[in-house]
Structures are given as C-alpha cells and as structure tokens.
N, C-alpha and C positions, 0 to 999 in steps of 0.2 A: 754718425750715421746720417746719411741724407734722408730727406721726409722726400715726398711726391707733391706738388703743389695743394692737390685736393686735399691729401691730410692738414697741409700747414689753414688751411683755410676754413676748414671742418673745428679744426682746433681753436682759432681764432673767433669764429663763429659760436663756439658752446661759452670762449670768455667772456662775451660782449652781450651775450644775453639774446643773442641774434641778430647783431646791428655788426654791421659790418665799416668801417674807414669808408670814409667819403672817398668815392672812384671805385669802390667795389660793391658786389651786385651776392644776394644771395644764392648759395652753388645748389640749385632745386634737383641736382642729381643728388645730392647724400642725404638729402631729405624725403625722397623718394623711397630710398635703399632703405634708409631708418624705419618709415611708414611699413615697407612690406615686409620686415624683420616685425615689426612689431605690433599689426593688427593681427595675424591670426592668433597667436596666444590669448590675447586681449579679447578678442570675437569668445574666443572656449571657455571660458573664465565669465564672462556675461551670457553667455547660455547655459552653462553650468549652473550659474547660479537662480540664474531661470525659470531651470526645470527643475531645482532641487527644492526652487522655493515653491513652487506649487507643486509636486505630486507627491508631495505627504499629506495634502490637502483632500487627496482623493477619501471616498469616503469610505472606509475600512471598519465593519463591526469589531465588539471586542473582543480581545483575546478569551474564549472560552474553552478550548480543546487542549488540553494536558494530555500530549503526546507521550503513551510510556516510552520508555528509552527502549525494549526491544522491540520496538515497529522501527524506530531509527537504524536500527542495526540492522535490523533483516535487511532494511532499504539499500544500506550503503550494499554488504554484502552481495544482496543483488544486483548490483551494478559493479562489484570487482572483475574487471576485467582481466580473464587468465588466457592468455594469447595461447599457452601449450594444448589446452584442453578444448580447444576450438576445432569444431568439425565442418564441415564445407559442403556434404553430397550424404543426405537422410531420405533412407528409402524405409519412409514407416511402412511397419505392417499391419494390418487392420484387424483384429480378431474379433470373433464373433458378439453382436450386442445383445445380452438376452430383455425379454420384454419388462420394461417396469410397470409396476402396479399403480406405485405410490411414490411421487418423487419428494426426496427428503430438502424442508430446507432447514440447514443447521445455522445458528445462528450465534455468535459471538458476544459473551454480556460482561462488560470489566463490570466487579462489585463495584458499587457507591462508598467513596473515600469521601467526599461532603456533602452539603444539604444540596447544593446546584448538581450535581449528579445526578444521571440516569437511577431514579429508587422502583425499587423490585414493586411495588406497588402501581407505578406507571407501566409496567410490560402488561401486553395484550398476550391471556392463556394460548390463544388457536391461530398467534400469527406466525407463530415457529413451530416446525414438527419436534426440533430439537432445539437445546438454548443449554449452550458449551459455559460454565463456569470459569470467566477466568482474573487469575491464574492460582494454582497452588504450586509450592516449593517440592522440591525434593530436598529433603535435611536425613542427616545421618542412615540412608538406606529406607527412609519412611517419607508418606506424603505428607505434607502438614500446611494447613490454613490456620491464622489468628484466629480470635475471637469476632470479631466484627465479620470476618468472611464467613465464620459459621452461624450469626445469626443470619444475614444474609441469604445464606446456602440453606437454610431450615425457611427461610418464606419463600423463596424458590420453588420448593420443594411441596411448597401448599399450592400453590398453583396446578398441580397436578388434580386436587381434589375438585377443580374447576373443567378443566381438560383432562378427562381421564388418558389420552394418547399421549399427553406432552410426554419428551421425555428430558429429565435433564442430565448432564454429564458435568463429572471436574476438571476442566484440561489442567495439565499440569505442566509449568516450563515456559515456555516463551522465549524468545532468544535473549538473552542478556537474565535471563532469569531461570536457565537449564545448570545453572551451574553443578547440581547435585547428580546429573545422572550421570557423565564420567566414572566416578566410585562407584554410583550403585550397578550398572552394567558389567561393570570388571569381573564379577565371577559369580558362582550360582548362591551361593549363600545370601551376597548383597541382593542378587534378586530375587530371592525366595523374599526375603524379607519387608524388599519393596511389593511384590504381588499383595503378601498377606495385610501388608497395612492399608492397601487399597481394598482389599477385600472385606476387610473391618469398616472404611464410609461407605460402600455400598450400604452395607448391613445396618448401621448403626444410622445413616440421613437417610436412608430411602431412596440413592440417588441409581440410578438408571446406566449408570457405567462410567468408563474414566477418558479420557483425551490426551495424547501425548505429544506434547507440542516438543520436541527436542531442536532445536538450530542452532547447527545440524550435526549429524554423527560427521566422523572424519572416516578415510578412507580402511583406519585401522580397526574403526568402534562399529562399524556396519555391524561385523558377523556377531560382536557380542548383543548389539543391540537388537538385532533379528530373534536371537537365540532367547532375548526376553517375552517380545511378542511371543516367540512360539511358546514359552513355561507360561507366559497370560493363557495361551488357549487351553490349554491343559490341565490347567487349574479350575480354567471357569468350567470346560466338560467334566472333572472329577465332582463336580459340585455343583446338579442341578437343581439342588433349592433357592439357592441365589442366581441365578445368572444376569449377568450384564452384558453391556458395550464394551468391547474394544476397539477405538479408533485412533487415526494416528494426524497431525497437521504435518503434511509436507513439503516441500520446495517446489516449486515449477521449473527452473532455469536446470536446463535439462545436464548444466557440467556439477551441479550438487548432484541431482539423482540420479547421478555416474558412481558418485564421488561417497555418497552418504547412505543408499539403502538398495539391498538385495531386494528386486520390488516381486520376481515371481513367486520367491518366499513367503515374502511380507501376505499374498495373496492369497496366500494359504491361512492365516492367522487371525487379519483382521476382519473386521464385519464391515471395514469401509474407512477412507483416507478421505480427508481435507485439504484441495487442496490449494497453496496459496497462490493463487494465480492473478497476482496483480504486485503492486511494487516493479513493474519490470521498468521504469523509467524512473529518475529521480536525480536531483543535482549531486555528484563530487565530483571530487576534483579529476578521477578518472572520464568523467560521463557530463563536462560540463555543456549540456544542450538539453533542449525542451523536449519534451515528449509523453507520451500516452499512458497513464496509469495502468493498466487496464486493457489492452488492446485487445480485441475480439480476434481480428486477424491482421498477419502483416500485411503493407503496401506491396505495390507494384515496385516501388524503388527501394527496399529495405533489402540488403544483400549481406548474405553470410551470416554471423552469431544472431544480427539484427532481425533478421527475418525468424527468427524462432523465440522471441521476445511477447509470445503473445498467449492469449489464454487456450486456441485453437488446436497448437502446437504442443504445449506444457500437455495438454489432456490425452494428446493421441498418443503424445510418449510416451505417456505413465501406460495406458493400455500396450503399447506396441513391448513397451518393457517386460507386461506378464499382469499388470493390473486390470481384472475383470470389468468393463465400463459402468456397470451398476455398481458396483463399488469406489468409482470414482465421483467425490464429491466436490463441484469445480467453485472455487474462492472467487466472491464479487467484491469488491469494496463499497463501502458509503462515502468514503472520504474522498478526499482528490489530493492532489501534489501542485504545489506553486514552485515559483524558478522566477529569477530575477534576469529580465533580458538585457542582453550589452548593448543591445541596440534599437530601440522601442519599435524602427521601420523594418526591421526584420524580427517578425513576429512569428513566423510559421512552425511546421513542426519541424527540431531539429537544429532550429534556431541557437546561436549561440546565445550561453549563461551565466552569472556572475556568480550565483551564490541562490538560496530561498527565497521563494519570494516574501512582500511584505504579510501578506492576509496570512492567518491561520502561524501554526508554530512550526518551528524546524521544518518546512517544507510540508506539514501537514495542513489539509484543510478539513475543517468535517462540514458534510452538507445544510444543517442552517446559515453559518459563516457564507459560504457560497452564495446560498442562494441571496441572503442581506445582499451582499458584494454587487451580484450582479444587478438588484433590481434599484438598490443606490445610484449606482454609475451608470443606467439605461443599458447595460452591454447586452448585445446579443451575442450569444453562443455560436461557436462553428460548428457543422457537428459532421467528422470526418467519415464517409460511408465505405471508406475502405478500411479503417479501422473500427466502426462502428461505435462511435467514441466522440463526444465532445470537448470542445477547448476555447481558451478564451482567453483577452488579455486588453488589459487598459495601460496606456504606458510603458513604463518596464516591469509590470508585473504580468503573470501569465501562468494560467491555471486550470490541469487536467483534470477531470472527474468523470461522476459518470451523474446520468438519470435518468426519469422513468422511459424514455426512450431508447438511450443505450443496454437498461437492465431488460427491456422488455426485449431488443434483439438477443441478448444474451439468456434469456431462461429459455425463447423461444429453440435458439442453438443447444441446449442442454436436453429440451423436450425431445427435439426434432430427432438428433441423433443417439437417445437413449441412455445418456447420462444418466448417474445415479439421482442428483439432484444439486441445489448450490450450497455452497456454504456463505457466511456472511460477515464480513468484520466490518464494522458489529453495530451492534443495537445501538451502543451508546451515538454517534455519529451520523445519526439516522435524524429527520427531522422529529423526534419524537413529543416535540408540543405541538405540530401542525401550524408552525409559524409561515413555511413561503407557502406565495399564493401561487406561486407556477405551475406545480406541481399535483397532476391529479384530480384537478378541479381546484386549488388551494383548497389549503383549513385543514387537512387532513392528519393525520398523527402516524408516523412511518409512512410514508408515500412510496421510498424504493422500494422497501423489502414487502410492502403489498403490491407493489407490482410485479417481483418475483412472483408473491402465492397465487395472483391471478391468474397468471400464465400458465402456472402449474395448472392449477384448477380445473382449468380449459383442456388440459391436455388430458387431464386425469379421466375426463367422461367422452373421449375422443375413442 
C-alpha cells in the first residue's frame, strides 16, 4: 500500500525523536493537527481537576439532618411525571370562605431517637396551636408506638398543663411507613378495630386526637379509605365523653388528589386536612432541574403541569374539589432542597442538574445547615418575587428554601384569603437553638414558625 509523503514523514519524525535527516525541515502542519486534537481534552482534565480540587473546600456545616426515608419518597413521587393524567385548561371554582376566628398552626414533631435531637423539653407550650406526633405504625389493624415514643408522647402531653389550649395529636403513617393501612381499610371489621385502638390512646395519653398521614390511597383504596373517615365520625359522635380530632395529611399535586381521595366526602368527616404543599420541586432522574420547594405562586413562564406546581394552586383545588377553606390547612416547610448544577454559569431557576446537592442529606437541608452555608460562604440570597421564594447557590451547588420573608408572604396569603391556618414540617428543622444571626434579629429559637404565629397574631385582632 502506498503511504502519502506526510505520513512517511510523520512516521520518520516520531523515530528520530523529532530530528529529521539533514536536507529535511520539520513538517509544522502535523504538529499543528496533533496540538489541536490534543489540547482540548488536555484544557477539560486541568480544569476538571481545578475545580474538583477546590470546591469541596467550600465551607459546608456538618451533616446533622437524618432525613427519614418517607420525606424521600413523597419527594420523588411528587415529582413522578404521569404524562396521561395531565390537564392543560383549569377553570377553578371558588366556593365560599367562611370567617376564621383563630388560625391554627399545626406543627410537625419527629420524637427524639438521640441526645442531638430536638427533646420535648426544648418545645415552646404557645408556639403551636397544635403539635402532630410523628409517626406511629399501623400493625395488625391497631395503632402502635414503642416505648420510647410513649414516654415521649406522656411529656408531650405535660405540656398541655402549661398551655391549657395546646393540643396535641398522633399522626400515624408517613409514606414509606403506611404500610399497615392497605389491610386495615379493606373492610369493616379491620376498621372497627383500627377506630377502637385509637380510641383507647386518646383515653388512656390524654391525647387531643389522631392524624392520618396515608401516602397515598390508590385509585381503588379511595372509597374504602373515605368509608373509614366516615365510621371515625360516627364513632367520635356515638361517644361524647371523649371526643377528639380527626385530621388527615394530604397531597398537593392535584393528579394524586384525583387519584387518592373523595375530597367532597372527606369534607364531611374531617375537622380539617394538612396539607402538604411543598416538595413540589426536587432532583430525579425524571425532573433533573432546579427549582422552588415551596413556591407560593407560579411564574409567568411556567406552562401546563408546571404551572400548578405551587402552594396557591394545591389550596384552591382542594377547595374547588368540595374542601371547606377553613378546613384547609396549607403545609410550609423549614427545610429547603439542594440539586447539584451541571453547569455552575447556569445557575437559575430550571437550571439543569446532576444529582443532590452537597450540603444537607439526600437533597434535604434543614434550616440551621442553611443558614451556617450561607453566612460561611458570604452568599446572598435571590429572592424570587414571582415565586415568593428564595434561592441560592455557590458553584455547583444550589439551594431552595424558604424564610422569615418568604414564610411571612405566605401566612400573610393564608390570613388574607381565609385559610384555615399553616401546617408545618416540622419543629425539628427549624432553627431551634437560635443559632443564625439572619434571622429575626438573630439569636432567636424557632425564627420561621414565629413568624408564621406573628402574622397570625396580627391578623387575629384585625
């Protein structure tokens, strides 16, 4: 096979070490061709290594938030995208608001698993109207807490002798942790016997009523799970010497609460719905892009499923569905969502994502972690006024949450339009030693969820 003279030359030139026979000259075109095959990979690989070697340097508090694994779940699931069940043209209806008195805030307490946990001895009596116990199981048709959750649950329950109004409740379930109520909803027996076992810790703790966090019924389990609420109400009216709360934690993304609850029904039943109106953004692999935990309202540019993605939305649906407004209780978060950007110059909302970010766990952050983050690294905050919503990001990390700003337009939106009140997940992820100084004058111990009851406050003598 014949060569091309360049080759023979090229070839001769890698023998010789790059010395060429006297009367020949080096051939600066294949060295050229060589260089520009071979500096850009060579450029990616020394910036690579660059940037990899300083921004683990950044300054990142420590891991302190033990994400339970059904906050993970609800997460993904809220962001499963079912293309069938997508609606395009929502013409809500607005049903009448009647006047609140007293706006409830409920508040989310995981029991203390170790000494660094939030201890029932650190909750403030009069910072919650109500303070949700969670979780307890469903086993064998009955509710059932350890031991450690019922000493817990008995100084809970002393805190009441302090605030005579508190009340407190046991939610039960949590997603990844509903496993038991499948069986016990299947027929009347399983749920006689579930009502009665709850009827017995009312009686027996002193406790103020129960919480049912189910996520979520399926399209089959709706009508048996309706048909328990309804044997709940009918139990608690055959029996007014005890009476309690019945309340329920439910979905916001309006193709579950198609999917999972008869809500004109439910409306009949319950004293008032939780509801969880945040998680609506978060990294998989369906949904890899930045976004709003939390969003108060959509943008101007959020079109179709996106545009109903927010707390605004979730709230009027559950009313336009047949849920009385004062019995809607609208879910805040304390915590935020990180996301790992693919490209640190494209930072904004929407942004493409790799994976969680570094700060906080599995895509969780809770707000002490935050606020260390941002006042380590100097960041300032964006703070988006069409979502009503802050965001932030150093390199390739990037991190939605909320605070006393965003929580303050949002209690004020609950006030304004006659909401029942907020719910709150939860205590634990709350600043509750009064470590950031940002925050409320700093120093202060729960900074967001007292700026919920502020607002309340305010509105209460309005």
């Amino acid at each position: 096979m014949m060569l091309t003279d360049d080759v023979c030359r090229y070839r001769v030139l890698i023998q010789t070490g790059g010395r060429m026979d006297k009367g020949r000259s080096v051939d600066w075109k294949v060295i050229v061709i060589l260089a520009v095959l071979i500096t850009p990979p060579l450029l990616f690989y020394i910036i690579y290594a660059i940037v990899f070697g300083i921004y683990p340097s950044l300054k990142y508090p420590g891991v302190t938030m033990n994400v339970p694994e059904q906050s993970i779940n609800r997460a993904v699931l809220y962001n499963s995208i079912q293309n069938s069940s997508f609606k395009t043209n929502f013409q809500l209806k607005e049903r009448k608001a009647n006047y609140v008195k007293t706006y409830k805030l409920v508040c989310y307490y995981s029991l203390p698993t170790t000494a660094d946990s939030l201890q029932v001895d650190e909750l403030d009596p009069y910072l919650c109207t109500h303070i949700n116990v969670a979780f307890a199981k469903v086993v064998n048709n009955s509710i059932l807490i350890n031991d450690s959750q019922k000493e817990s649950l008995e100084k809970l329950v002393n805190l009441k002798n302090i605030n005579k109004d508190l009340k407190i409740l046991m939610s039960v379930g949590g997603s990844g942790n509903d496993v038991g109520f499948p069986e016990m909803i299947s027929n009347h027996k399983n749920r006689k016997s579930f009502i009665q076992s709850v009827r017995s810790y009312v009686k027996n703790f002193k406790i103020d009523g129960v919480d049912l966090d189910w996520e979520f019924p399926n399209e089959h389990q709706k009508v048996h799970f309706t048909q328990l609420l309804e044997e709940f109400r009918k139990s608690i009216n055959r029996n007014p010497n005890y009476p309690y709360l019945l309340t329920v934690a439910v979905a916001a993304p309006y193709t579950i609460v198609d999917s999972s609850y008869a809500v004109s029904y439910m409306n009949e039943f319950v004293d008032f719905i939780n509801l969880m109106s945040y998680d609506y953004h978060f990294y998989t692999r369906e949904t890899p892009f930045t976004g709003i935990n939390s969003p108060l309202y959509a943008s101007d540019n959020e079109k179709f499923i996106f545009s109903t993605l927010n707390v605004n939305f979730s709230a009027y649906y559950w009313n336009h569905s047949g849920m009385e407004r004062s019995k809607i209780i609208i879910g805040l978060p304390t915590y935020g969502h990180t996301f790992r950007l693919a490209n640190p110059n494209n930072n904004g909302m929407y942004a493409p994502a790799l994976g969680y970010g570094e700060l906080g766990n599995s895509g969780f952050v809770d707000f002490p972690q935050l606020c260390q983050f941002l006042a380590s690294n100097q960041i300032t905050p964006i703070f988006d006024m069409e979502n009503k919503s802050p965001y932030a990001f150093k390199g390739y990390e990037w991190v939605s949450f909320d605070n006393s700003q965003s929580l303050r337009y949002k209690a004020e939106y609950i006030r304004d339009n006659r909401f029942g009140g907020a719910m709150v997940w939860c205590l634990n992820s709350d600043d509750y030693k009064g470590l950031c100084q940002s925050e409320n004058g700093g120093g202060k111990r729960f900074p967001l969820i007292s700026t919920i009851k502020n607002v309340f406050a305010n509105g209460n003598q309005l």
